[in-house]
N, C-alpha and C positions, 0 to 999 in steps of 0.2 A: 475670729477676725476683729471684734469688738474691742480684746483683751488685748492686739498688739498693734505691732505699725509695717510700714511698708518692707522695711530690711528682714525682720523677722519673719513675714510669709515670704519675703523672700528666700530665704533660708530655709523653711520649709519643705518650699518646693524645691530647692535643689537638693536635698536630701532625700525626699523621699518619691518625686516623679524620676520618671527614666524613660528612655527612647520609646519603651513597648508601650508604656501607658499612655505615651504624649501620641503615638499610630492609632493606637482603638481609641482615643479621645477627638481624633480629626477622623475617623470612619464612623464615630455615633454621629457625627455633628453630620457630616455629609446626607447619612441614614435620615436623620431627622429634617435637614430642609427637601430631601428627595421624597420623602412623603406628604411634607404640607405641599408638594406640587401637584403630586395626587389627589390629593383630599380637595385643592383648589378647585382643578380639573375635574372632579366628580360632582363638588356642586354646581358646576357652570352648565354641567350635561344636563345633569336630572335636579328638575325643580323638586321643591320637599315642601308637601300639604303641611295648612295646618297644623293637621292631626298628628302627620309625622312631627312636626315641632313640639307640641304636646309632650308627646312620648317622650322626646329628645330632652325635654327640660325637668321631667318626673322622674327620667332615670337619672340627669345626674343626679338631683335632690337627696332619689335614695342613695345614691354612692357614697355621697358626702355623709348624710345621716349613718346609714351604713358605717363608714370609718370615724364619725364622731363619737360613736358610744359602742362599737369594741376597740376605740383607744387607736385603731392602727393609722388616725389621723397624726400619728406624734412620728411616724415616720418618714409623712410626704412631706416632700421635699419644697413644692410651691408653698403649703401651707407656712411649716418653718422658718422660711424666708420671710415671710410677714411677720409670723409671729415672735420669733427671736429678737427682731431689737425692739418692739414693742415690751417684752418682758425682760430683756436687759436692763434699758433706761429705767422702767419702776424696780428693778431690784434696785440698781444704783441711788435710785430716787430715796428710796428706805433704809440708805446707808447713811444716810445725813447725819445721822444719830451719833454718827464716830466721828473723827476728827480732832483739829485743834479746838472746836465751838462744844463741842462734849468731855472734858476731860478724865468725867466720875465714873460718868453712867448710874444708872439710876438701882445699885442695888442696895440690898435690906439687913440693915444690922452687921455689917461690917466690922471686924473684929481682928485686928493683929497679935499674935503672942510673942513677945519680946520679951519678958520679963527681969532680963537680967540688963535692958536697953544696951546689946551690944550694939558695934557697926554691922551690918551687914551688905552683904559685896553677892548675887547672883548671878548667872552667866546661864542663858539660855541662847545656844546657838542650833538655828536653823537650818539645815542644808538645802541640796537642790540635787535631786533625780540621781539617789545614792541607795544603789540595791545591799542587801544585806548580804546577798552570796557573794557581789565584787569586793566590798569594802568587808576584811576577812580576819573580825573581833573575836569568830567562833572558832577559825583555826579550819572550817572544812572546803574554804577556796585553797585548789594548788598553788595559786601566787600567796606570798604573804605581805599584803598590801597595806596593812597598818602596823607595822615592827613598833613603832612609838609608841601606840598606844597597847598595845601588847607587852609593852616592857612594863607599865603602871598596870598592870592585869589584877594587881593584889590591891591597889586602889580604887578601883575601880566596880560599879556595878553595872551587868553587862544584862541587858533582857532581851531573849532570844525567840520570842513571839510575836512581835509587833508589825501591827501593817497600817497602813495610811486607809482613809474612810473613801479616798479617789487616785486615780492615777494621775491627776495634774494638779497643778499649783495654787489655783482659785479656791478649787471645790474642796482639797484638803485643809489649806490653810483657813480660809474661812469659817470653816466650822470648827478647826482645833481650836483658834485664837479665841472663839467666843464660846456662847452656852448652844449654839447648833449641832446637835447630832444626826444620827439616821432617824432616830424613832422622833424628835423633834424639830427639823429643819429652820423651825421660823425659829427659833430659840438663835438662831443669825444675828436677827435685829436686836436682840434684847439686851448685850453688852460683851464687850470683850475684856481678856484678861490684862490687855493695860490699864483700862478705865479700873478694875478693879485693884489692883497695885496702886494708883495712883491716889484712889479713896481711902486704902489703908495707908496711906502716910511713905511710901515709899518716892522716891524720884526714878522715873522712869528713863528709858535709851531706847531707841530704836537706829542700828549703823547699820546700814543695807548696802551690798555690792549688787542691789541690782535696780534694775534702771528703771524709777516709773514708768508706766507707761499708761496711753488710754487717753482717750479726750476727758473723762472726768476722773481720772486715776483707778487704777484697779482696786477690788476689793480689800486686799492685803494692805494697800498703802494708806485706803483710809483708814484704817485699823492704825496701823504705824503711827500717821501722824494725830491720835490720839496720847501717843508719850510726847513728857515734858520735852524730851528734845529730841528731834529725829534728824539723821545725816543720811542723805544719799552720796554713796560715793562713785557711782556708776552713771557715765551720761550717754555711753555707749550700747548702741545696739550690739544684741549677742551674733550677728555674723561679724562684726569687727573683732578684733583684740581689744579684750575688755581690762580695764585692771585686776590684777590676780588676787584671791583673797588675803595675802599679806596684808592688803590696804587696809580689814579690819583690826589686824592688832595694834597698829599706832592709834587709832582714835578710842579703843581702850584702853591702850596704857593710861593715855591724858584723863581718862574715867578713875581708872584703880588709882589715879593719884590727889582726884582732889578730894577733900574735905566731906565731903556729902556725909551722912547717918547713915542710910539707909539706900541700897540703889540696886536697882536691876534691870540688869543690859540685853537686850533684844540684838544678836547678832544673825544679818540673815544673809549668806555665802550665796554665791552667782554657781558653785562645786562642779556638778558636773552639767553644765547647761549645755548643749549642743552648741556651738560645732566643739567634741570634748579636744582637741589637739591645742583648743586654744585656751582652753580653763589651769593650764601649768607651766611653769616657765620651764625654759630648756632643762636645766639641770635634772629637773625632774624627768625628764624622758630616759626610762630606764628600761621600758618593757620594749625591746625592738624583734624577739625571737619569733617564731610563730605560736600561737596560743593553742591550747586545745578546746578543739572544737570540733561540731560534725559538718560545720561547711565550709568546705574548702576552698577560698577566695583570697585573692592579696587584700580586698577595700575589707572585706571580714576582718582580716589577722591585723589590719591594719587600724578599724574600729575599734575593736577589744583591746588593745595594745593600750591606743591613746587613752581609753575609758579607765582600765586599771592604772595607769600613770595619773589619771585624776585621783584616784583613793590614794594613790602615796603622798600626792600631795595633800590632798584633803588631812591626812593623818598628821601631816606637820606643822598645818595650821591646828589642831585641836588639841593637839600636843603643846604649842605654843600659848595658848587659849588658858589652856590649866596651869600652865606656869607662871601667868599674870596672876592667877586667883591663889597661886600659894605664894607669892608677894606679898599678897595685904595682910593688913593686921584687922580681918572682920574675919564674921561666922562668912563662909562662902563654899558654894559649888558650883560647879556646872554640868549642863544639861544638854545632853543634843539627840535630836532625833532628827529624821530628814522629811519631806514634805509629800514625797511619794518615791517608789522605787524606778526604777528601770531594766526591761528587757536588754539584752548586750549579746546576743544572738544564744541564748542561755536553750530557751525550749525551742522558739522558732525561729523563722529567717530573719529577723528584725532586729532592727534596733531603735529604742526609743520608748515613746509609752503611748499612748490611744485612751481616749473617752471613750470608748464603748465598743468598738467592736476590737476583736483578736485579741482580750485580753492574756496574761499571762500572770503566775506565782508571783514571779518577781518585779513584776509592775507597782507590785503593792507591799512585797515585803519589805522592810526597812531598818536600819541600825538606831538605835537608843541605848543610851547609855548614863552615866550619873557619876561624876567623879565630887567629894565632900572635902573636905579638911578635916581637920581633929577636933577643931572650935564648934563646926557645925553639926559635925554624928556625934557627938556627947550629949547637942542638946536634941536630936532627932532619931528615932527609931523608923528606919525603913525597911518595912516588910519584904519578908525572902518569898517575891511574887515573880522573878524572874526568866521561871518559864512558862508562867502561866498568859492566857490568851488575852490580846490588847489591842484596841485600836483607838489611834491617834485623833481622833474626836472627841475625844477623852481629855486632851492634851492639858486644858483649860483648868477641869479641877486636879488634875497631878502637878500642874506648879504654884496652883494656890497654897494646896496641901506643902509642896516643899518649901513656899514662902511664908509658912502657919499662919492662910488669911482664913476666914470663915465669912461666911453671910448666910444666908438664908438658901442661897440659889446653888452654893457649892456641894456636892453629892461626894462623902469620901469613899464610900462605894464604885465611884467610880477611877479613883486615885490610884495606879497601879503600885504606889509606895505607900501603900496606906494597908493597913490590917484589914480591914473593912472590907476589901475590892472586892469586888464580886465579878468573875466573869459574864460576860452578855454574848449572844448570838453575834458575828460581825457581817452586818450585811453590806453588799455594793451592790453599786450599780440599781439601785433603790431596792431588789428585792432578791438579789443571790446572796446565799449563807457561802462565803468565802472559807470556810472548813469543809465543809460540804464537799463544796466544788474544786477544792485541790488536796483531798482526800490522797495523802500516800503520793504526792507529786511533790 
């Protein structure tokens, strides 16, 4: 609630309330003032001794202690309500650190390999809520919903293991952009990978289709506007019609064409953001038959429909994306992975993604990919890590490593294009082994 505005939980709720829930939500409420009339009622009859008060104030004590220290305090729901914007504001508080008033960040021994001081021209784009079984680079979705970039398949390197560290936007991005993982969370505050770009001597971009949002801006945007220049192109809430991602390749082109040394561009797609019918322009509505699937609904056949018409489009913008980068006369690639996946009624009745409860595979599986030139894999060897195990908190030192920065804080160990990589446990949800738990699903 923190992280949006009034349209968006608007949007919310008409997505995912429905008649049944809006009936058992006016019979808890009824339930609930029908009892404090009771409870009223009972103490006007019978007065309560002391002693009974006593009693009364020792037990709750121990309930509270009680759920303080076996933790199941992080579930009640009164508590939460206090305690979340109290630890919202001091996260936000401890972001100060980024921004346009931080441009470096404070790391150590900073180091670029250039030696030949070509131009170079980078393209890391972003997506939004782009599962890896709909968007179908592996070929085992029945739609084939990225023809375009399927046709550059020999250009292309494709990694077929990758999952995002959360299923929503904040918690993944935040810790991919910066030095925060699972095993080190506060590693958050400590710098993000523009501050570091921008210390090795690059000029930074950050073109966003999506809409700040937040009384003191979301985490992700003080990140952003920590590059040299950042452009919002979106003023639109996501239940409007929002501008389509086309909007970022013109303020790229006017990138790929001026003068700069050195530059690397931050593109971050609105893709498949709820409500998806509106994330593509007409042309693109191509999927109208009914989908397969095991539940059988028109708003079902009619969800997944609109959801894969977002991956066709998706694909002709990234297709468009690489065809600016073989324009230039630099070393260049680009990079995209997406920021968490999305369920599309794949294992259950749902569609969408969840913080924590009713998780699902595809909540968190996601598409990555790496398209190079000729200029730039001559002078880069990227390791054949492809199928091995990956998750996107990680993100941080994998584009140092393909931007050959170094410092002290960067791990190429953790670099899925680095020789080095070493697989790690991937945990969510602070303490499930995500292998583990969709073992053979």
């Amino acid at each position: 609630m923190l992280e949006t505005n009034v349209a968006e939980t608007k949007e919310f709720l008409q997505t995912y309330f429905n008649n049944a829930i809006l009936i058992l939500s006016l019979i808890t409420l009824i339930l609930i003032i029908f009892q404090f009339k009771i409870i009223k009622g009972s103490v006007e009859e019978f007065a309560v001794s002391k002693r009974q008060k006593i009693k009364l104030v020792l037990s709750i004590l121990t309930i509270l202690l009680f759920l303080k220290y076996t933790k199941l305090i992080v579930f009640n729901v009164p508590y939460l309500a206090v305690r979340t914007p109290i630890s919202y504001y001091s996260e936000m508080d401890k972001f100060k650190n980024y921004g346009k008033d931080n441009k470096t960040g404070k790391f150590l021994e900073v180091k670029h390999f250039n030696t030949s001081h070509d131009k170079e021209f980078y393209i890391i784009v972003i997506g939004e809520s782009t599962s890896r079984r709909h968007f179908n680079l592996d070929n085992l979705y029945y739609r084939k919903t990225a023809p375009l970039l399927n046709s550059l398949k020999e250009e292309i390197k494709i990694f077929n293991n990758v999952i995002s560290p959360h299923a929503y936007t904040i918690g993944s991005l935040s810790k991919g952009l910066t030095l925060g993982n699972i095993e080190d969370p506060e590693g958050v505050y400590q710098g993000s990978i523009i501050q570091l770009l921008n210390q090795a001597g690059f000029s930074t971009y950050w073109i966003s289709n999506q809409r700040p949002i937040g009384i003191s801006d979301t985490h992700v945007t003080k990140i952003a506007r920590g590059s040299d220049t950042a452009i919002f192109l979106n003023t639109k809430h996501t239940s409007e019609q929002t501008p389509y991602d086309e909007v970022l390749l013109k303020e790229l082109n006017k990138i790929a064409q001026d003068s700069t040394q050195r530059k690397v561009v931050f593109l971050h797609m609105i893709g498949a953001h709820f409500f998806y019918e509106k994330r593509y322009p007409p042309k693109f509505n191509i999927y109208r038959d009914n989908p397969i699937t095991k539940f059988k609904r028109p708003e079902v056949y009619k969800t997944i429909n609109a959801y894969d018409n977002v991956m066709r489009y998706t694909d002709s913008i990234l297709y468009e994306v690489i065809n600016v980068a073989k324009k230039v006369s630099a070393k260049s690639f680009v990079l995209y992975f997406s920021d968490h996946g999305q369920e599309v009624y794949d294992q259950i009745d749902f569609f969408g993604q969840t913080v924590d409860q009713m998780i699902t595979k595809n909540m968190y599986d996601i598409p990555l990919f790496l398209w190079m030139n000729n200029a730039y894999s001559e002078n880069k060897i990227i390791a054949d890590n492809q199928d091995k195990k990956y998750m996107t908190d990680d993100i941080f030192h994998s584009i140092a490593d393909l931007c050959k920065v170094t410092s002290l804080e960067i791990d190429t160990t953790r670099s899925i294009f680095n020789s080095n990589f070493k697989e790690r446990k991937r945990i969510i949800k602070d303490s499930l082994d995500y292998d583990s738990l969709f073992l053979n699903k």
